[in-house]
Each structure stands twice: as structure tokens, then as C-alpha cells.
C-alpha positions in Angstrom: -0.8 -7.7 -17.1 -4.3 -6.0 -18.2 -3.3 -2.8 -16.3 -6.6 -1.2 -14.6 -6.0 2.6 -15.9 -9.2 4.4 -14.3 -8.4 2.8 -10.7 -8.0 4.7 -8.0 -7.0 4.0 -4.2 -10.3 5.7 -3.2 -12.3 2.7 -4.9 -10.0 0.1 -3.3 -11.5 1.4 0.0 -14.4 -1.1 0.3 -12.3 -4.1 -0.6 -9.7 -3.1 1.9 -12.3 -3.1 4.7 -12.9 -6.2 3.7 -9.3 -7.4 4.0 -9.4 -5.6 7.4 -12.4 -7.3 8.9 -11.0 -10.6 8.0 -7.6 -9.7 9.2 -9.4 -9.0 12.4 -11.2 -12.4 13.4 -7.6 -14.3 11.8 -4.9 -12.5 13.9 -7.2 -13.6 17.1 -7.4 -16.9 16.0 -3.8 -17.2 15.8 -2.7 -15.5 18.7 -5.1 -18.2 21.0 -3.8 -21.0 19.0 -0.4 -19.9 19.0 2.4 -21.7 21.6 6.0 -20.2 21.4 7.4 -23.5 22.5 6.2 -24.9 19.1 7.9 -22.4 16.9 6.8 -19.3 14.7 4.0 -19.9 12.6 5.3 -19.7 8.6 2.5 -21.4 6.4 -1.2 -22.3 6.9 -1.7 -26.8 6.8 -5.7 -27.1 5.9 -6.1 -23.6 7.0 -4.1 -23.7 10.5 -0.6 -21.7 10.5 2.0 -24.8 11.1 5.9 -23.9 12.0 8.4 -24.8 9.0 11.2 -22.5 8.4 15.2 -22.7 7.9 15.3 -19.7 10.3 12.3 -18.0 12.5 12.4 -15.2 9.9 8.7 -14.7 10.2 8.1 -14.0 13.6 8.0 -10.1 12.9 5.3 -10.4 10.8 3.4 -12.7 12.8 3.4 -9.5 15.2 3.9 -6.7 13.3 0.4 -7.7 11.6 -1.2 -6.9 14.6 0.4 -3.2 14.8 -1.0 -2.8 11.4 -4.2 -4.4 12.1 -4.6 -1.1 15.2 -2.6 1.3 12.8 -5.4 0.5 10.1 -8.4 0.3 12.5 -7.4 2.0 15.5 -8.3 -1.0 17.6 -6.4 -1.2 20.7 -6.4 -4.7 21.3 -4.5 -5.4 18.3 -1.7 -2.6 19.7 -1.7 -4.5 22.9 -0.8 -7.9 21.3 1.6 -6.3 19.2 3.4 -4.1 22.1 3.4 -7.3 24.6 4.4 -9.7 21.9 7.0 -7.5 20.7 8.3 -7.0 24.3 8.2 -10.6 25.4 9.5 -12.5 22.1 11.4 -10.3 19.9 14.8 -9.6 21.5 16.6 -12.5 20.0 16.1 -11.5 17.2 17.7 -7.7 17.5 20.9 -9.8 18.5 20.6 -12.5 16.0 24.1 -12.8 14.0 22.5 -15.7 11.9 20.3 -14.7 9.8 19.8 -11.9 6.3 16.4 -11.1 8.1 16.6 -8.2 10.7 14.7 -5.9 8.5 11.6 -8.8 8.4 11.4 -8.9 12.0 12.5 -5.5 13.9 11.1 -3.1 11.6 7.9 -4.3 11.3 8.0 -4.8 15.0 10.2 -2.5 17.3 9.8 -0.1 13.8 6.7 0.1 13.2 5.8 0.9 17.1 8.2 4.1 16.9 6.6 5.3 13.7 3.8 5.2 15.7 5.1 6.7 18.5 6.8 9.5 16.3 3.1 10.0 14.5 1.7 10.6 17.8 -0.7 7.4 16.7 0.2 5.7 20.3 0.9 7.3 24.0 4.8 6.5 24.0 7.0 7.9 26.9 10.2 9.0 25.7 11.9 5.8 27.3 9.4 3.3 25.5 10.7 5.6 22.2 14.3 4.8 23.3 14.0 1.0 23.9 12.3 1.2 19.9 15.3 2.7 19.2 18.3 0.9 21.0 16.6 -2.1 19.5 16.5 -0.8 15.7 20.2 0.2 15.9 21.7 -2.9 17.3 19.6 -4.7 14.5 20.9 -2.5 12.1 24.5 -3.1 13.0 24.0 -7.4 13.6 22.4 -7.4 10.2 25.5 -5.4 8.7 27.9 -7.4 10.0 27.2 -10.2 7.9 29.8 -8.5 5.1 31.4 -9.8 2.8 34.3 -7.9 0.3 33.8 -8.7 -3.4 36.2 -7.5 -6.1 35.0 -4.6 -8.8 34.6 -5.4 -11.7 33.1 -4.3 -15.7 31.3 -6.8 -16.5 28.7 -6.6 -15.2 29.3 -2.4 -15.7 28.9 -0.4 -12.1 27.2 2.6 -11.3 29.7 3.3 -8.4 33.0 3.4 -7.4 35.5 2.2 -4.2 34.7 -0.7 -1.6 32.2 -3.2 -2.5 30.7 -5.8 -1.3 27.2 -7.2 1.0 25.6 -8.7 3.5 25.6 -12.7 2.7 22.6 -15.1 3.7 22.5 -17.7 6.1 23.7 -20.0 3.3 27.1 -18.8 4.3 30.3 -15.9 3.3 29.5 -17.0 -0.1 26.1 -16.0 -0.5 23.5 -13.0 -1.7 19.9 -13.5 -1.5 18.4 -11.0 -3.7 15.7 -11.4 -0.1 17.9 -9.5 0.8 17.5 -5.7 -0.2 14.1 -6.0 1.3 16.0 -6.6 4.7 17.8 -3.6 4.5 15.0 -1.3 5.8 17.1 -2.5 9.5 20.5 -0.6 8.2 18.3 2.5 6.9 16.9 3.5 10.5 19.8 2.5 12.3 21.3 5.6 10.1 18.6 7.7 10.6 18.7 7.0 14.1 22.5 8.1 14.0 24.0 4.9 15.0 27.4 3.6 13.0 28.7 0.5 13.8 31.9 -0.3 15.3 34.4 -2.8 14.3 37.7 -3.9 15.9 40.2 -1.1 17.0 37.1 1.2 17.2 36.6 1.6 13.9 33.7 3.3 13.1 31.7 1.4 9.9 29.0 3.6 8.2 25.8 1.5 8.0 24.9 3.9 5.0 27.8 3.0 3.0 27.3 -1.0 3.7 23.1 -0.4 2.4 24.7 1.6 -0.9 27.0 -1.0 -1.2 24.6 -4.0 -0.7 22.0 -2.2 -3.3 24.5 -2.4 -5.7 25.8 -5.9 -5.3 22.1 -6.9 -5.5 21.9 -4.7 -8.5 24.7 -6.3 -10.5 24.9 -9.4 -9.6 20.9 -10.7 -9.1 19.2 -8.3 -11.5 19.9 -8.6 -15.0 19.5 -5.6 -17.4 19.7 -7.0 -20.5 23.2 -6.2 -21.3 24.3 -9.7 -22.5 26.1 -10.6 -19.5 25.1 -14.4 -20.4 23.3 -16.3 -22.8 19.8 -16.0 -20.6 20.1 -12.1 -19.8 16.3 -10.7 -20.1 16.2 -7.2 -18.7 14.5 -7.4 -15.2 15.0 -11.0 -14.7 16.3 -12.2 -10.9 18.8 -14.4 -9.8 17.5 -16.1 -6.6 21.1 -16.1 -4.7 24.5 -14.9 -6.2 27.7 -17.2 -5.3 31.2 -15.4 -5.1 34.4 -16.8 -4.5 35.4 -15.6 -0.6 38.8 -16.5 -1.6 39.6 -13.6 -4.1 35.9 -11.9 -3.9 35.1 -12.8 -7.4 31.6 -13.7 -8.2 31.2 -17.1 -9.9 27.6 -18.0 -11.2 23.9 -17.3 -10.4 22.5 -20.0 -8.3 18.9 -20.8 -6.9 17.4 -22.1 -3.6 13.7 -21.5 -4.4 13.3 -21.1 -7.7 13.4 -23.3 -10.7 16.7 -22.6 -12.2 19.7 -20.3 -11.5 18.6 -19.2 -15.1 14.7 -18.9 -14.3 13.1 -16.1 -12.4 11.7 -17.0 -9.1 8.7 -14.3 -9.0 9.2 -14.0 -5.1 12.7 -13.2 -5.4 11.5 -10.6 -8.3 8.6 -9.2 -5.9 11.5 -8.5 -3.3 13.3 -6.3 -5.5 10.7 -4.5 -6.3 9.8 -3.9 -3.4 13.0 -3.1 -1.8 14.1 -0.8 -4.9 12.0 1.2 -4.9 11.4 1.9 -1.4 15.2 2.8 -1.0 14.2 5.3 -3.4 12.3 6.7 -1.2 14.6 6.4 1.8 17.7 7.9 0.0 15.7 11.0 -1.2 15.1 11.8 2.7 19.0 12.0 3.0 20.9 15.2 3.4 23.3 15.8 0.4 26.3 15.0 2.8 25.4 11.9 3.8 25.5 10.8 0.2 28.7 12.4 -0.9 30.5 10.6 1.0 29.1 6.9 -0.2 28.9 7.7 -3.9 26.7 10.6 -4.3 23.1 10.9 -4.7 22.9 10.6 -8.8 24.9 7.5 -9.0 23.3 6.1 -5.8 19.2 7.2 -7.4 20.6 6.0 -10.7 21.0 2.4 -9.7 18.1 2.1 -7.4 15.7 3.5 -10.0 17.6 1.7 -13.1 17.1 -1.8 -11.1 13.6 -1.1 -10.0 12.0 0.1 -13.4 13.8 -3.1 -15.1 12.6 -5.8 -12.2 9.3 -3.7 -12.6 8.8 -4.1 -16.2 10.1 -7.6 -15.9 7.3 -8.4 -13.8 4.2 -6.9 -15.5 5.5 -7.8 -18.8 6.7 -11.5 -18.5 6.0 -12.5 -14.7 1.9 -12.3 -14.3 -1.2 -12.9 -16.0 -3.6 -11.0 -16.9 -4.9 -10.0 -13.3 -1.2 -8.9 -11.6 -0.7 -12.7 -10.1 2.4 -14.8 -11.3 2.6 -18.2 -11.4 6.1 -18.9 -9.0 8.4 -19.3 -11.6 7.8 -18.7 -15.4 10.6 -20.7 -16.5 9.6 -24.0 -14.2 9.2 -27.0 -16.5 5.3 -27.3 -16.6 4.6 -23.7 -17.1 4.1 -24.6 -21.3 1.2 -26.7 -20.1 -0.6 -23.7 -19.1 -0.5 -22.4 -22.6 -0.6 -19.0 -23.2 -0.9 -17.9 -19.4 -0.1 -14.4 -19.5 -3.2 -13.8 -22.3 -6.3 -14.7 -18.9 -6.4 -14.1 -15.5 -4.2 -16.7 -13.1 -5.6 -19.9 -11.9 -4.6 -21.0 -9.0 -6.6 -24.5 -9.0 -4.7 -25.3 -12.6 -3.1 -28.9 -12.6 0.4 -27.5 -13.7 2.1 -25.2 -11.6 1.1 -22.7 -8.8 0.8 -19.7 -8.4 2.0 -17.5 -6.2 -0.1 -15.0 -4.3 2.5 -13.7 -1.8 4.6 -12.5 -4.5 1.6 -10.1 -5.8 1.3 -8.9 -2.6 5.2 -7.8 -2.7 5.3 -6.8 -5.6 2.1 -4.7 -5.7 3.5 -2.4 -3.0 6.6 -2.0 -5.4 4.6 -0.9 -7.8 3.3 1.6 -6.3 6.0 2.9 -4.6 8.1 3.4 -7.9 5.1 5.3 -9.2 4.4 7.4 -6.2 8.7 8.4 -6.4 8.2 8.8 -9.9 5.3 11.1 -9.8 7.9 13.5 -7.4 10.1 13.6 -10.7 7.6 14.6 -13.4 7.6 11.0 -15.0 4.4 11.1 -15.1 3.4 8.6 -17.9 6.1 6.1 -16.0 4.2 6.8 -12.6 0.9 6.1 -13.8 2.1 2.8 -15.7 3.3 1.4 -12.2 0.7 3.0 -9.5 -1.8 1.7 -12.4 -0.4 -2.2 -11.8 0.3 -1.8 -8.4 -3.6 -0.7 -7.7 -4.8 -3.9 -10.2 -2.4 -6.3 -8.5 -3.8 -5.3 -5.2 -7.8 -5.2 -6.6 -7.1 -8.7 -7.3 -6.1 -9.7 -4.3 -8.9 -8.1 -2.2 -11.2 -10.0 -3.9 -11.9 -14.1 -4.7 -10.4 -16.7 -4.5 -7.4 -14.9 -2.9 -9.0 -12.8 0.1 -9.8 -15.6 2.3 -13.7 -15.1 3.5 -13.4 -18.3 5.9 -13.6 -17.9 9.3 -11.8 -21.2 10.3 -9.1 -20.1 7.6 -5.9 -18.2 9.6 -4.9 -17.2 6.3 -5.7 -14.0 5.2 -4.6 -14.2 1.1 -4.9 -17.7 -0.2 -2.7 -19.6 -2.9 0.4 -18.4 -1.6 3.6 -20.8 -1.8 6.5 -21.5 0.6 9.3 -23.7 -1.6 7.9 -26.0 -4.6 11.3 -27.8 -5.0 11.1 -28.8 -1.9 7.7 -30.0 -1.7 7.1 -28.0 1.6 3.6 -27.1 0.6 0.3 -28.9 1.0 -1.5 -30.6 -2.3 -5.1 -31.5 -1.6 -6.3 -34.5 -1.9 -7.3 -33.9 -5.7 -5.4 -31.6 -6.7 -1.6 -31.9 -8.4 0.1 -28.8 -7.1 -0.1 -26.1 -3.6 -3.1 -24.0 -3.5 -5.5 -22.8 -1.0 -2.9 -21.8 1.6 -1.2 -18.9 3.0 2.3 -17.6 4.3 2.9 -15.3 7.2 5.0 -12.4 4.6 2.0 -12.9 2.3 -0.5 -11.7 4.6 1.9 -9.3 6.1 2.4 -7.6 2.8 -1.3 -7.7 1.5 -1.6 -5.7 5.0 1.2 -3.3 4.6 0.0 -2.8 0.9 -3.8 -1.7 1.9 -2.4 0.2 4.7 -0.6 2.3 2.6 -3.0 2.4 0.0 -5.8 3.4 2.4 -3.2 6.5 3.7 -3.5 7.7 -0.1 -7.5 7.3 -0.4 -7.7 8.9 3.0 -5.5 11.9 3.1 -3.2 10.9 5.4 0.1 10.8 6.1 2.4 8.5 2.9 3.8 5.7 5.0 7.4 4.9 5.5 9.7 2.3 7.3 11.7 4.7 8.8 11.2 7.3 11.8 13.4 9.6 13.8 
């Protein structure tokens, strides 16, 4: 990546205006085209969001856009939508024992109306505050209850000590999505919110202690660090979905569902750690000192977070993108040599090889940023400024063309993203030979949680979070 150094968030202002008007007009367009009965809307067909999904793990950002839309504009239609919507259509989902994907759909919906409420941005009575909050700890504990206990071992070399183990994907016992740590925003406020879960006999089951433990699963076992753990260990690279043996707990072999390879690095899968890295980072530095102790302590616990995040980090402006902070979806797929040398000029999303992937940038970008800001707090400041720096370029790229969508009959806010390539799920024009020109619902959801934040920053106002008491 051609890092931007003299960028600031104060001269992403008019390009995130942009994003906002156009955000406006598509979030209307959706909600009067959008049935229930057909199923939640994943990725745009010629323009028009179309349901397609394993699981209805985008229906929180379907409606959580529109809380952002009104957080970022103050316009109170948007909060309407989001507050009915939420009401009406989210409630399976706090109880769903399914699916990896309660932080996707109750904190950006039940969670980001109680940061709200706790900002004083909305009028809240304390009982609309409580049904937020009854709704984020039982999501917290569902999502947590998908455990299960792996064996310790050396190799790869652990930064803690005691139980381990995590919370497995819909795949089955057998499964971690490295999705996943992005997800685990749901078991952060149901601890902040003071809620433990219970298991049988009464046993009370620290939700903190199952996110530490989850991190570091995700850590070992889908990041690699370049310690030679196997023949294709690059430092920052990501395993798309770790396989143990439920039998004795063992893990077995790196695996992919999306990406190219068990051995490749899917960059969506990369963007998520990122992401969710570093903003447990942020979330374990709110913690009082006794919380910690008793999961691992907070310099083993920081030590791991910020060790996984700086290496997926470098991983991904180093080897992931070109020049402009967008990756093509996989930069071990089998056509990427056809591109030649990609990472030397700015992406192409209209290139006859492979795609690339928008809704990764728009991931990752809030990473970025996020690892710098927590950075800057520490007096790293040549590390900060290399990460905010990418962060602010990934995210200048995308407010501009061809990825900010500027069409009105487009519901798709930043274009070129990609659902699953080897599957085929997304749509090739009629003359072209590979996905572009379409968007996904966590791609636009990010791009609008990633100028929201950045627009707090330019504007003075308060750093955003996931989390609120």
C-alpha cells in the first residue's frame, strides 16, 4: 500500500458527506423494497439487494445502518426505522443458539441504540435502556454457549495459561471462524453490563474469560506469526476456519470455506481480525485490573491482542492490497499471477482475473485505525501513524470512484464487494469474467461505521465504541 502520510480525518470530511447523502436516498430504497417474508437482504443482483445467505447473519446491519445513518446526520427518520425495525424483527436473533453472529446483529442493533441512549443522542426512558440491555446480555450468553474445550499446547507457543478453548461456527463443535473475533463485541457488553452466564447446577460462567479465551484460540490457531509452525507460515497471514478434533480437543489442520486455500489468505477473513483485534484492545483497556487478574491478567491478555493485530496488520498493507488500501479477495487464488505485479498500482476491480474485494477495505480500514488510535495512547507513535496513515488512505479510496456508488437506482452503497467466489454466489456481467459492480450488506455497514468514526475524530466528538453501560 502507497500509505497517504499528510492525510487527515478533517479532509475526509467532504468525501464522507458524500457517503452520507448517498447512504441516505439507498437505506430508503431498501426499506420500501424490502419484504421480511423473502428473507434478509445480503448482496445487491444488478444493483437490487437479493437474499442469499447460510444464516440471516446480516439482518443487523441491514438495520443498524439506519441508526448510523441518524447517529451521523441526526436525521430522525433514519432512528425511527432503526428503533421499529429493531423492535419488530430482531428478537430471534438475541435467542439464536445457531449461529457465530450475535455480535453482527445485536450490537449494531439493540447496541448501538443504548450507546445512544447512554450519549444522551436519543430520548430513551430508563425501561427502553433496560430492554437494550436484557437483549445484549442474553446475546452475549447464546453466543458464548457455542464452546468448545481444546487442549494446550506449545506449538503453536501461548501467551496464556489454564482453560482454553472458543466459540465454534455454525459448521459445527469442530469449527473456528476467524469471523469470529469480530462477533465477540456481544460477550464484551454483556460483561460490561454485569451479566455472567449460567450453566447447569448454577454454575456461574464468566463471559470475560470465554472472550480471553476465544481471542486467543483465534490468535494461535488462525493467525500465523511467522514462527514456522508449517511450511506456509507468513507472519500475519489468516486461516479462514480452524478444525480441532472434539474428541481429545486437539487442533488438526487449517481449513477454508471462503477463501482459496487452507494455505491462502482470504483478505475478508484478514480484515476481520483486524478489525476485531484491535478493537478488543480498546475494550480490555476499559477493564478494571480485577477483572483481568482473574482471566490471565492484563499484560498477557494486551500482549496477544496487540501481537495478533500488528502482525494481521502488517500482513495486510504489506502483502494483501494494492497500491490504494483495496485487496483483491485472496492473494494466493490461482489467477492472481495474471494480474502481474498488482501490489506496484492501484486495484482494478473491472480486471479479467480475479476480484477484488471492497468489503474487506472497508473492515480492515477501521482496523487500522483503531490499532493506531490505541497505539498513539502508548507513545508508539511512529507505529500509530503507520496504521491511522493506511487506515485514512483505505477509507479515501473508498469514498471516492468507482467504489462509492453515485447511482441512485444502485442499493449499494460501496461497489465491487464479493460474497463467496468458490461458490460462484456472485453476479458476472454480461462481459465481464469475474464479480464486480456489486455490494454486500457488512460492506456498506462497515464503510458506515468507518466514516462515522472517522467523522467523531475530524469533529471533536466523542471516540466511538461498541460498548455502553
Amino acid at each position: 500500500m502507497r500509505i497517504q502520510q499528510d492525510l487527515t480525518p478533517q479532509q475526509l470530511l467532504p468525501g464522507i458527506q458524500r457517503l452520507w447523502q448517498a447512504s441516505a436516498a439507498k437505506i430508503l430504497s431498501i426499506e420500501a423494497s424490502y419484504k421480511p417474508e423473502d428473507g434478509t437482504p445480503v448482496f445487491t443482483v444488478d444493483g437490487r439487494y437479493t437474499a442469499r445467505g447460510w444464516t440471516e447473519w446480516t439482518q443487523g446491519f441491514q438495520f443498524g445502518a439506519a441508526i448510523l445513518q441518524f447517529d451521523a446526520t441526526g436525521d430522525e427518520q433514519f432512528l425511527q426505522i432503526g428503533r421499529q425495525r429493531t423492535l419488530d424483527l430482531m428478537a430471534p436473533h438475541v435467542s439464536h443458539t445457531g449461529v457465530h453472529d450475535h455480535g453482527f446483529n445485536n450490537v449494531s442493533t439493540y447496541g448501538n441504540l443504548l450507546r445512544l441512549a447512554v450519549e444522551g443522542k436519543i430520548d430513551a426512558s430508563e425501561w427502553e435502556r433496560h430492554f437494550y440491555r436484557m437483549a445484549l446480555k442474553v446475546s452475549g450468553a447464546v453466543q458464548a454457549s457455542r464452546w468448545t474445550v481444546i487442549q494446550r499446547s506449545e506449538n503453536p507457543p501461548s501467551w496464556l495459561y489454564g482453560p482454553a478453548g472458543f466459540i465454534y461456527s455454525f459448521n459445527g463443535p469442530h469449527s473456528l471462524f476467524v469471523d469470529t473475533i469480530r462477533s465477540l463485541r456481544s460477550l464484551a457488553v454483556a460483561h460490561r453490563l454485569g451479566h455472567q452466564m449460567m450453566g447447569e447446577g448454577d454454575r456461574k460462567i464468566s463471559l470475560l474469560s470465554r472472550l480471553v479465551q476465544h481471542a486467543e484460540a483465534t490468535a494461535r490457531y488462525s493467525v500465523y506469526h511467522g514462527q514456522g509452525r508449517d511450511n506456509f507460515d507468513l507472519r500475519g497471514r489468516t486461516a479462514h476456519e480452524s478444525v480441532f478434533n472434539v474428541n481429545d480437543g486437539n487442533f488438526r489442520c487449517p481449513n477454508s470455506q471462503q477463501g482459496f486455500s487452507p494455505f491462502t489468505t482470504w483478505t475478508r477473513g484478514l480484515a476481520w481480525a483486524i478489525c476485531g483485534f484491535a478493537e478488543q484492545l480498546e475494550f480490555i483497556e476499559s477493564l478494571p485490573e480485577a477483572d483481568l487478574d482473574a482471566v490471565g491478567g492484563r499484560g498477557a491478555i494486551t500482549a496477544m491482542l496487540l501481537t495478533t493485530a500488528e502482525d494481521c496488520a502488517d500482513f495486510y498493507i504489506d502483502r494483501a492490497t494494492a497500491l490504494d488500501g483495496i485487496p483483491y479477495w485472496d492473494p494466493g487464488s490461482s489467477k492472481i499471477t495474471l494480474l502481474g505485479d498488482y501490489l506496484s498500482r492501484a486495484s482494478d476491480p473491472y480486471n479479467p482475473h480475479e476480484p477484488v474485494d471492497s468489503s474487506a477495505a472497508c473492515i480492515a480500514s477501521q482496523g487500522l485505525l483503531r490499532l493506531g488510535a490505541w497505539l498513539e495512547t502508548k507513545g508508539k507513535a511512529q507505529k500509530a501513524a503507520r496504521y491511522r496513515q493506511a487506515g485514512l488512505t483505505t477509507l479515501a479510496t473508498l469514498l471516492e470512484e468507482p467504489y462509492l456508488s453515485s447511482d441512485p437506482n444502485h442499493q449499494g452503497l460501496i461497489l465491487h464487494s464479493v460474497y463467496h467466489q468458490p461458490n460462484g454466489w456472485d453476479r458476472v456481467h454480461p462481459g465481464q469474467r469475474v464479480p464486480n459492480g456489486e455490494s454486500s450488506m457488512w460492506g456498506d455497514y462497515h464503510a458506515r461505521e468507518a466514516a462515522l468514526y472517522v467523522q467523531r475524530l475530524a469533529e471533536g466528538k466523542p471516540y466511538l465504541t461498541f460498548w455502553a453501560e
